[in-house]
Structures are given as structure tokens and as C-alpha cells.
ROZA-388374 format. One record per atom (N, C-alpha, C, O): y, z, x. Coordinates in steps of 0.001 Angstrom, whole numbers, plus 500000, padded with zeros to 6 digits. Layout:
REM ROZA-388374
YZX ...
REM end
This chain:
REM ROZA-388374
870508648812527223 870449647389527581 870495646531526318 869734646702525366 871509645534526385 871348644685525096 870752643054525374 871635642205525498 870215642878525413 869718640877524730 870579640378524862 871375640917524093 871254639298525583 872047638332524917 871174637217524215 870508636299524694 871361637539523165 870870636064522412 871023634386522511 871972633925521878 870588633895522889 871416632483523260 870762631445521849 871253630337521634 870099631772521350 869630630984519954 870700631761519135 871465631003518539 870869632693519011 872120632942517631 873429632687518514 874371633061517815 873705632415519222 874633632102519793 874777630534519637 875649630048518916 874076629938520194 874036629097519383 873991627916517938 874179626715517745 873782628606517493 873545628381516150 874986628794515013 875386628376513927 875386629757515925 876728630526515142 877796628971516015 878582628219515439 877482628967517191 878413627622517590 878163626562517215 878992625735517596 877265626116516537 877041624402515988 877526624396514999 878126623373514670 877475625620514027 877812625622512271 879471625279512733 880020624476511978 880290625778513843 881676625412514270 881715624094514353 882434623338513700 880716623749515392 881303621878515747 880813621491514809 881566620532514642 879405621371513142 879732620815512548 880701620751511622 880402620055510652 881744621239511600 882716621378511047 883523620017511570 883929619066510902 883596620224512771 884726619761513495 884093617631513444 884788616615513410 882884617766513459 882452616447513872 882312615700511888 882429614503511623 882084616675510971 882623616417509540 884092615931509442 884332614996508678 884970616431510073 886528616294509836 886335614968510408 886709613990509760 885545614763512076 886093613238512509 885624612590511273 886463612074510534 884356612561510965 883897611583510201 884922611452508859 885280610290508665 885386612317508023 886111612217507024 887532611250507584 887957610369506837 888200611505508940 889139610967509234 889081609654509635 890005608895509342 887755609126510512 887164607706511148 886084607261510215 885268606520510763 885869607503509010 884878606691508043 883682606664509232 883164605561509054 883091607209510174 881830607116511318 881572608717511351 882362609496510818 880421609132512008 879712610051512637 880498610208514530 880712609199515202 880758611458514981 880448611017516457 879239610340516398 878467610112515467 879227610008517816 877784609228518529 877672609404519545 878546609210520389 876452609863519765 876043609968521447 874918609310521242 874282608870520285 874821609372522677 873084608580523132 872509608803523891 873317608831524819 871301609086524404 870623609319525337 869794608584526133 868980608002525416 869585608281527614 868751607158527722 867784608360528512 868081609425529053 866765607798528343 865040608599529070 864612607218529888 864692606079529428 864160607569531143 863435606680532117 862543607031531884 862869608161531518 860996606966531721 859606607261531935 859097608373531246 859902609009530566 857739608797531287 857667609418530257 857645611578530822 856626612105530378 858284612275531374 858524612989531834 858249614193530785 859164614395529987 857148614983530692 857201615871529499 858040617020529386 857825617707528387 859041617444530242 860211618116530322 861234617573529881 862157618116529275 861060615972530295 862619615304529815 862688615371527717 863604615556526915 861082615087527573 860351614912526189 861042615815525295 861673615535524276 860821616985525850 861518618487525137 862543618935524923 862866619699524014 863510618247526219 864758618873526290 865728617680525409 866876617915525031 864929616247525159 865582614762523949 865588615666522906 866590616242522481 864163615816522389 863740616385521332 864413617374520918 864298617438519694 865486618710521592 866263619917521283 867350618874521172 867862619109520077 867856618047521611 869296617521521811 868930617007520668 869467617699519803 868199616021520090 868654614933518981 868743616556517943 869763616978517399 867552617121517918 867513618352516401 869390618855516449 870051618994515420 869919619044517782 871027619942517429 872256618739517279 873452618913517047 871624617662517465 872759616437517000 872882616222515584 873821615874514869 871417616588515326 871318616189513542 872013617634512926 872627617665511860 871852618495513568 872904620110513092 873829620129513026 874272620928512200 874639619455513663 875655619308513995 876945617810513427 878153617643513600 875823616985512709 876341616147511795 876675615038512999 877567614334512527 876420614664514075 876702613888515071 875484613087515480 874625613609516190 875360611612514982 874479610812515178 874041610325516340 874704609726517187 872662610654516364 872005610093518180 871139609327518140 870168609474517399 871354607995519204 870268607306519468 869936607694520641 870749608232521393 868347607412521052 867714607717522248 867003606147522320 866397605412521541 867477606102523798 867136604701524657 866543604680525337 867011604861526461 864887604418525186 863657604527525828 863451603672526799 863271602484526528 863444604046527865 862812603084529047 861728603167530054 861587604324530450 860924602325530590 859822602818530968 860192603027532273 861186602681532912 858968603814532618 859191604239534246 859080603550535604 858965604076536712 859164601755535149 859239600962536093 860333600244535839 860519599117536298 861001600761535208 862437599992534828 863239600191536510 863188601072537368 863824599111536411 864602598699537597 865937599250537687 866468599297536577 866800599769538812 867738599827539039 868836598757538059 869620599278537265 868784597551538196 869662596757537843 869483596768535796 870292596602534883 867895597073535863 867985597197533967 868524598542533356 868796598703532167 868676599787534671 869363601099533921 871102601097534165 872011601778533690 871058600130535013 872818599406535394 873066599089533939 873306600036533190 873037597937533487 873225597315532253 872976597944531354 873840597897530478 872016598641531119 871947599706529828 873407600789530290 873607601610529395 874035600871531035 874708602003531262 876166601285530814 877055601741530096 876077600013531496 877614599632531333 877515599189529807 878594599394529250 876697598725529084 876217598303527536 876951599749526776 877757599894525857 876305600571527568 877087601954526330 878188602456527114 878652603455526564 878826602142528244 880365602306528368 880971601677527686 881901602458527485 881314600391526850 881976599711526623 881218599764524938 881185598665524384 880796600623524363 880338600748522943 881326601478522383 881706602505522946 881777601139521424 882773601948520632 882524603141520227 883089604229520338 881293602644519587 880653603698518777 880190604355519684 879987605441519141 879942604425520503 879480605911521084 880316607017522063 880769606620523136 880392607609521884 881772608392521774 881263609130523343 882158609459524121 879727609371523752 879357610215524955 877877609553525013 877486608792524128 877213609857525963 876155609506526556 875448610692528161 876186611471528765 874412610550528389 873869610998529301 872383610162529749 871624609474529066 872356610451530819 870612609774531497 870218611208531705 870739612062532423 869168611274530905 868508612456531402 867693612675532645 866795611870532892 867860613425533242 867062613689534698 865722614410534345 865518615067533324 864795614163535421 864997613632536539 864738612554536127 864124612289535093 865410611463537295 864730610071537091 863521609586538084 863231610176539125 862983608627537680 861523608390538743 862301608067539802 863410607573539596 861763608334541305 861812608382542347 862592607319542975 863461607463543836 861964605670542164 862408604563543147 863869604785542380 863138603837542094 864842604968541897 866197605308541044 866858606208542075 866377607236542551 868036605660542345 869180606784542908 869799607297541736 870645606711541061 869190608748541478 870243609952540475 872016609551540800 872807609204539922 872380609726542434 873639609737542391 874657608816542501 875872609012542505 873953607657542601 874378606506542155 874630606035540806 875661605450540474 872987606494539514 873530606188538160 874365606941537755 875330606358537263 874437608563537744 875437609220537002 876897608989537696 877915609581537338 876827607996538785 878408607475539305 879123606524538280 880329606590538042 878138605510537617 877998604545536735 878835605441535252 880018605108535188 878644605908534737 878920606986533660 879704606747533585 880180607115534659 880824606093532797 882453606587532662 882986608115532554 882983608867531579 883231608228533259 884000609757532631 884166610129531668 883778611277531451 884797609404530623 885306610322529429 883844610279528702 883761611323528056 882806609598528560 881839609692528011 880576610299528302 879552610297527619 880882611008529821 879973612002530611 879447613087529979 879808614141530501 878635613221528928 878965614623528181 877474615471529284 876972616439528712 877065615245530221 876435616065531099 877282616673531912 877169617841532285 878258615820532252 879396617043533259 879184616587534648 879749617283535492 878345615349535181 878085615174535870 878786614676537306 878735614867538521 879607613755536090 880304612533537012 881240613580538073 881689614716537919 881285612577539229 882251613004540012 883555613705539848 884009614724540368 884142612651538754 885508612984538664 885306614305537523 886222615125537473 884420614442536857 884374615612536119 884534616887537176 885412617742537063 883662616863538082 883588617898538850 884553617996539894 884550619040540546 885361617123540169 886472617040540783 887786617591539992 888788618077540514 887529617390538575 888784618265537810 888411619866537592 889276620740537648 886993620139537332 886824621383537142 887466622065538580 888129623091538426 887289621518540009 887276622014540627 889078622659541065 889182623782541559 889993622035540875 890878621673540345 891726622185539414 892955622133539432 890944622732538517 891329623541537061 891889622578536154 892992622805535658 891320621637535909 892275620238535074 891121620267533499 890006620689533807 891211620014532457 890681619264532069 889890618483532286 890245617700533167 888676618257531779 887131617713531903 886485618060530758 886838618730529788 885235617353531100 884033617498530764 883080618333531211 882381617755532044 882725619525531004 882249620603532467 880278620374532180 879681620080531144 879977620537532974 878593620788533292 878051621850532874 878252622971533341 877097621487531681 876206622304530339 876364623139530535 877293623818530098 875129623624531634 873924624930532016 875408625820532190 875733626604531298 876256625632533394 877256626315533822 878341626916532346 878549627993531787 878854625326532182 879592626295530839 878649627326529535 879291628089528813 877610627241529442 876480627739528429 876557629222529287 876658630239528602 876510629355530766 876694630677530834 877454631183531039 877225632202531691 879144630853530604 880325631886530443 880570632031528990 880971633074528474 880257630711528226 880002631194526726 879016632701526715 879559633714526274 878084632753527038 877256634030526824 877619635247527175 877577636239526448 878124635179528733 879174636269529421 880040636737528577 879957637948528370 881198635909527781 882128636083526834 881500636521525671 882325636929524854 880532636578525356 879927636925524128 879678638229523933 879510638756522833 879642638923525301 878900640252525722 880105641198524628 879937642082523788 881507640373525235 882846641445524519 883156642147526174 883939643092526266 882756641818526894 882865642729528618 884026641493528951 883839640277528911 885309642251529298 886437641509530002 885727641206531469 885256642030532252 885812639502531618 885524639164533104 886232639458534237 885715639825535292 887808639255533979 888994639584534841 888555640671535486 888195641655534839 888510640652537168 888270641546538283 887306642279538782 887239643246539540 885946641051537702 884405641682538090 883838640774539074 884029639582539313 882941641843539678 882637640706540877 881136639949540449 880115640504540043 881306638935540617 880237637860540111 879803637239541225 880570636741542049 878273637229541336 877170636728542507 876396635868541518 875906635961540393 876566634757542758 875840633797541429 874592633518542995 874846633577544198 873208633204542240 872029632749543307 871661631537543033 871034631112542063 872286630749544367 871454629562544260 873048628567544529 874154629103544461 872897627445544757 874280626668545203 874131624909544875 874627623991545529 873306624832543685 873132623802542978 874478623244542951 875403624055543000 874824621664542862 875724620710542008 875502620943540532 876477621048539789 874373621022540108 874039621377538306 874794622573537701 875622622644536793 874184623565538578 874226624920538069 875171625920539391 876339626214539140 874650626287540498 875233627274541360 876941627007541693 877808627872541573 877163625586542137 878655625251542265 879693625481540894 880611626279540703 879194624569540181 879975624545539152 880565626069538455 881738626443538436 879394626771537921 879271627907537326 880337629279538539 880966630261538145 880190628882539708 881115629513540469 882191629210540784 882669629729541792 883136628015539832 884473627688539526 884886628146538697 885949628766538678 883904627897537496 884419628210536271 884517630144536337 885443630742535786 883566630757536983 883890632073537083 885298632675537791 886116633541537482 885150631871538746 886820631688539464 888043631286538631 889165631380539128 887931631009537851 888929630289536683 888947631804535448 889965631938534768 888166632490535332 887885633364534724 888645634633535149 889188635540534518 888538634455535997 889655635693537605 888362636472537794 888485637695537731 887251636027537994 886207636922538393 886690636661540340 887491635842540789 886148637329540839 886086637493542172 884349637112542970 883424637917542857 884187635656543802 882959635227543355 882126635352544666 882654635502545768 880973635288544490 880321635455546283 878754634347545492 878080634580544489 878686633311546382 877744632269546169 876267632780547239 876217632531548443 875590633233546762 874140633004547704 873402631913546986 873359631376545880 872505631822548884 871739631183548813 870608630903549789 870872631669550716 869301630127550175 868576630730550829 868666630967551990 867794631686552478 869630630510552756 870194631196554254 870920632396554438 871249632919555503 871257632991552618 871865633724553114 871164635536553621 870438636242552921 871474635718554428 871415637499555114 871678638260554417 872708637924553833 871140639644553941 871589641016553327 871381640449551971 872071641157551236 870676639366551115 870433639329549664 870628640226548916 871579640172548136 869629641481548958 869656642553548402 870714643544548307 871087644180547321 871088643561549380 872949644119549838 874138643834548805 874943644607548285 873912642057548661 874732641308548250 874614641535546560 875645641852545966 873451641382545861 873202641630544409 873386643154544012 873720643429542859 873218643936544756 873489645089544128 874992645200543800 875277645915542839 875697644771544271 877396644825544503 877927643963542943 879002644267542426 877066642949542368 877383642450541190 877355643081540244 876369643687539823 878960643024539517 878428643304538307 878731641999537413 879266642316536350 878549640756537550 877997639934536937 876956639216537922 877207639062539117 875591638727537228 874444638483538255 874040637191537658 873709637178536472 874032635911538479 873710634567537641 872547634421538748 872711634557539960 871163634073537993 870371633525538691 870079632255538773 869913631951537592 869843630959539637 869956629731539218 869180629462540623 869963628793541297 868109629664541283 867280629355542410 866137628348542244 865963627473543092 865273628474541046 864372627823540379 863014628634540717 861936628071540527 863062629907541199 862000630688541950 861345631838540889 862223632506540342 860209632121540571 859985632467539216 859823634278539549 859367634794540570 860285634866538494 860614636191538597 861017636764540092 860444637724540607 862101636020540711 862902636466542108 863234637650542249 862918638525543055 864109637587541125 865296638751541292 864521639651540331 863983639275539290 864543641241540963 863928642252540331 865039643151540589 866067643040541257 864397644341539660 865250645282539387 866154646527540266 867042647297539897 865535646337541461 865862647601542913 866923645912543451 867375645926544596 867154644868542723 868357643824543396 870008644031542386 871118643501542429 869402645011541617 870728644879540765 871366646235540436 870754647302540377 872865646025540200 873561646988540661 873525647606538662 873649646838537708 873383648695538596 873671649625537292 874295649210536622 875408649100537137 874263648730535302 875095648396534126 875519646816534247 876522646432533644 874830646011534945 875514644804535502 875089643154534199 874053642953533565 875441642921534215 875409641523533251 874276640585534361 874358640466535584 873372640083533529 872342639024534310 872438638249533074 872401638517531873 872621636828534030 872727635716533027 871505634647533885 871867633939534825 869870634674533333 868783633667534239 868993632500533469 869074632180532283 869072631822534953 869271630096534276 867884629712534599 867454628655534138 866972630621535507 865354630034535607 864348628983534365 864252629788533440 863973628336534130 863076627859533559 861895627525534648 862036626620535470 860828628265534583 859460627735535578 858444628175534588 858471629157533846 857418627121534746 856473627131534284 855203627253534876 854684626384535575 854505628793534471 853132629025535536 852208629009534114 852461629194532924 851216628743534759 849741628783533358 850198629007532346 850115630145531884 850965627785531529 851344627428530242 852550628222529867 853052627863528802 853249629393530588 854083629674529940 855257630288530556 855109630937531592 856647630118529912 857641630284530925 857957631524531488 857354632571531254 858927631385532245 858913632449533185 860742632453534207 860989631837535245 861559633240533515 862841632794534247 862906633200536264 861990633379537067 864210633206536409 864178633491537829 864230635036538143 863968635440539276 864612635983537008 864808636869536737 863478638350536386 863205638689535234 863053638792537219 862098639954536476 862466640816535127 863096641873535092 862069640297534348 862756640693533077 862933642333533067 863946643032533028 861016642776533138 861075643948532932 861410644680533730 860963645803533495 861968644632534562 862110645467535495 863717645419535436 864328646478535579 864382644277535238 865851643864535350 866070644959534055 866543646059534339 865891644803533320 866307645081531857 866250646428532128 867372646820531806 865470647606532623 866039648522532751 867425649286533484 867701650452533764 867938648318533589 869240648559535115 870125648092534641 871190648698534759 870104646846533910 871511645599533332 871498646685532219 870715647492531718 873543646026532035 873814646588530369 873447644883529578 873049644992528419 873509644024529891 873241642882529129 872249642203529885 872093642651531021 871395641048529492 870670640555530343 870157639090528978 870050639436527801 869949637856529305 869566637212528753 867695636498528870 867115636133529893 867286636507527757 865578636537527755 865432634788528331 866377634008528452 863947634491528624 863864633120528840 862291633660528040 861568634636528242 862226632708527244 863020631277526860 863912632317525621 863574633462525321 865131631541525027 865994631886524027 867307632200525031 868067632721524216 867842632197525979 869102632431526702 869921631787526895 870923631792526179 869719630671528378 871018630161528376 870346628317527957 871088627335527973 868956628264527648 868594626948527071 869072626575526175 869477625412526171 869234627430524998 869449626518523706 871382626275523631 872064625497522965 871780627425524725 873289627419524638 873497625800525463 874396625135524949 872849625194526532 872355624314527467 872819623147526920 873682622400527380 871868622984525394 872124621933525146 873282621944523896 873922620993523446 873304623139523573 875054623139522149 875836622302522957 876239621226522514 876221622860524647 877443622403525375 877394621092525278 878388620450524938 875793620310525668 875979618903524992 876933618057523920 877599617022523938 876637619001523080 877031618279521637 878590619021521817 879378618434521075 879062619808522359 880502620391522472 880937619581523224 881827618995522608 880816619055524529 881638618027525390 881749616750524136 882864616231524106 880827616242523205 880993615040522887 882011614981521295 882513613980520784 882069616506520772 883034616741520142 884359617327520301 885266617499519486 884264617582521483 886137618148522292 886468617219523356 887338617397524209 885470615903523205 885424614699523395 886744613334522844 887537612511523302 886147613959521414 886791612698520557 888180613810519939 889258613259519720 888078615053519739 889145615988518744 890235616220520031 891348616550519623 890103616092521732 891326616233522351 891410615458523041 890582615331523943 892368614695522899 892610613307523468 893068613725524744 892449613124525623 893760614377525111 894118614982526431 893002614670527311 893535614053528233 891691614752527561 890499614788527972 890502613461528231 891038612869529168 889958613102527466 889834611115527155 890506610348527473 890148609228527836 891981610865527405 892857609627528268 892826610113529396 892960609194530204 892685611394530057 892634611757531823 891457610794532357 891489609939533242 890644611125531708 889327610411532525 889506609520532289 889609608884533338 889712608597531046 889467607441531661 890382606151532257 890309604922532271 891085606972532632 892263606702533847 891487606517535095 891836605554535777 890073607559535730 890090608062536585 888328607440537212 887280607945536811 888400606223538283 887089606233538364 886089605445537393 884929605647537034 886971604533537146 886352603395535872 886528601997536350 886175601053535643 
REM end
């Protein structure tokens, strides 16, 4: 059984985009720029700013974060949104989730321009992935075919079960595997024969939010597990995945924490630099839904 590492994986991919976000700057006298806006004070949202700005500053790509409180109004996260569509300087943006309650999620990330979506969120993003076009793809999802590909295991004609049927994580991640020529089967909690169904993978994505779910009598011999779980019980994490028990059965398997998180947020800073370096991208979207 091997580790996939998702911190050296990472880290081997930022030393790339800062390369790439050095060249803009040498060519545009500027830094990329992204920005982040935070609604309220959310100590998950706290952690996951805090990894994004560190791998913005790694990466030679300047970030502001746009603090707002948690009674901020619909109409004041409107205007902060259209304020940084129409900013030059900022090349991508995201609202980090979740947002407080009285806020429609799918209403602001509608707001988003496309080409500056670097969450992957917007509609029309997920309408091109779906599609096979050019986009902006959605983090968590692209963070786990980077890792898959990392293994050195050809995807072409493996069968891939992904758990769980998220817009974030379960949909997306089961296009892009489809785009891969994997052959794909989506569960989820209605579905019958679970156990039936996971043994048959030999690629296994967990993405349910259910803490140590999937154990080791669910997975088929030699099989790739990629846990997108993050849960937190008495102080400390815990993926969707039974590690120890998985890890004797998988030929690859990725740890939580160090897996597909820190790859999570690289993809961040990768949408906002294959952002500005392929124009192909940038003029589709923002054609599209603006």
C-alpha cells in the first residue's frame, strides 16, 4: 500500500505555478490577484483563508481577503461582488462557504463572473465541464484526479465509484473521471447493494461527509481510495474513509488530514493562474452569463 501524499504534491505543484505567475508579473509589471470575501466569523472558513492566502504568498500571487460581518446583507455582498467583477486587478475571486443562513449560496455564486470563478462554482463553469469545454473546474474534484494521476496507474478503462452526489464534490469529480475514459457508477444514500457496488471499484472516491464510512470488507483488492472526508469528532480529524482498515486492501490510498486538502486549495491558485496564461478560458466565459 502506498500514501498518496497530497502536501508534496502539492508543494512540487506551486514551485510550477510560481513560475508561471513570475512570468505574468515580469510580462504585466503586476502580481496575479485574487481575493477572497469571508461572511462572518466561521472557524472552518478561518482555516481554509488562512491555507489559501499562505499558498498565494507561495506562489507569488497577491491576495486580499474581504472581511464581512455576519449580518451583512444580501444587497452589501451584491456590491462587494459586482465591485470585484469589474476590478482589473483582480484576475479571480471566490466567497467562501458556508455563508450565514439569512444569504442564498446559489444565488451569490450566480453573481461571480465566470472567468473570475476560481471555485468552479458558477453555473456556466459546470455547464462546460459537463460538456467537455474549457472552464474553470471545481477544486476538491480536480485536486482528486491530480492525485489519481500521480499514482503513475493509467485511468483509461478503470471502473471508478465515486460516494456521495454533491454539486461540490460527487457530480463534478464524476465528469471529470468520465473525461478520463474511466467507466463511472455514482452512489449515494438511496442507493441498494453499497457494499456490492464498492467492491467492484478499482478507483474508490469518498465524498459523503460521514466519518470513517467506508471500511475495508467495502473495497475491492489493490484499488485506489481517494477520501475527500474532512469531519471533526473530539478535536481531531477524521476522513470518510477507515484508514486502517482501508489501507490494508488499497494499492494507494490518501491520509486525512495531508490528501486531497492541501491539493484543494493549490487548484485555487491553479484556476487563477491558467486563468490569466490561457486566454482561451477567459474569453469563453466571459462571453457566457455576464
Amino acid at each position: 500500500m502506498k500514501i498518496i501524499d497530497g502536501k508534496a504534491l502539492a508543494d512540487k505543484m506551486r514551485s510550477e505555478l510560481r513560475i508561471k505567475a513570475e512570468n505574468f508579473e515580469t510580462k504585466h509589471g503586476r502580481k496575479i490577484g485574487v481575493a477572497f470575501v469571508v461572511v462572518g466569523d466561521n472557524p472552518a472558513s478561518e482555516v481554509y483563508i488562512r491555507n489559501k492566502v499562505r499558498a498565494c504568498a507561495q506562489t507569488n500571487v497577491r491576495s486580499v481577503v474581504h472581511r464581512m460581518s455576519a449580518d451583512t446583507t444580501e444587497a452589501q455582498l451584491v456590491a462587494k461582488i459586482r465591485k470585484l467583477n469589474t476590478n482589473s486587478r483582480v484576475d479571480g475571486f471566490l466567497v467562501q462557504l458556508p455563508l450565514p443562513p439569512h444569504l442564498d449560496e446559489r444565488k451569490i455564486l450566480s453573481l461571480i463572473k465566470p472567468s473570475k470563478d476560481i471555485d468552479g462554482f458558477h453555473v456556466a463553469n459546470a455547464g462546460a465541464l459537463m460538456l467537455g469545454q474549457s472552464c474553470l473546474p471545481a477544486c476538491t474534484p480536480a485536486a482528486c484526479i491530480e492525485l489519481l494521476k500521480s499514482t503513475g496507474v493509467p485511468l483509461t478503462g478503470k471502473h471508478a465509484v465515486v460516494v456521495g452526489r454533491s454539486n461540490i464534490v460527487g457530480k463534478p469529480v464524476a465528469l471529470m473521471l468520465l473525461q478520463e475514459n474511466c467507466t463511472v457508477t455514482v452512489c449515494h444514500s438511496k442507493t441498494a447493494n453499497l457494499v456490492e457496488i464498492t467492491r467492484g471499484a478499482d478507483i474508490l472516491v469518498a465524498a459523503i461527509g460521514r466519518r470513517e464510512f467506508i471500511t475495508g470488507d467495502m473495497i475491492k483488492p489493490g484499488a485506489i481510495v481517494i477520501d475527500v472526508g474532512i469531519n471533526r469528532h473530539e478535536d481531531k480529524l477524521y476522513g470518510d474513509v477507515h484508514f486502517e482498515s482501508v489501507s490494508r486492501v488499497a494499492s494507494h490510498i490518501t491520509p486525512v488530514p495531508g490528501g486531497v486538502g492541501p491539493m484543494t486549495v493549490t487548484m485555487v491558485i491553479a484556476n487563477a493562474v491558467r486563468n490569466t496564461s490561457e486566454a482561451s478560458i477567459a474569453n469563453a466565459l466571459k462571453t457566457v452569463l455576464n
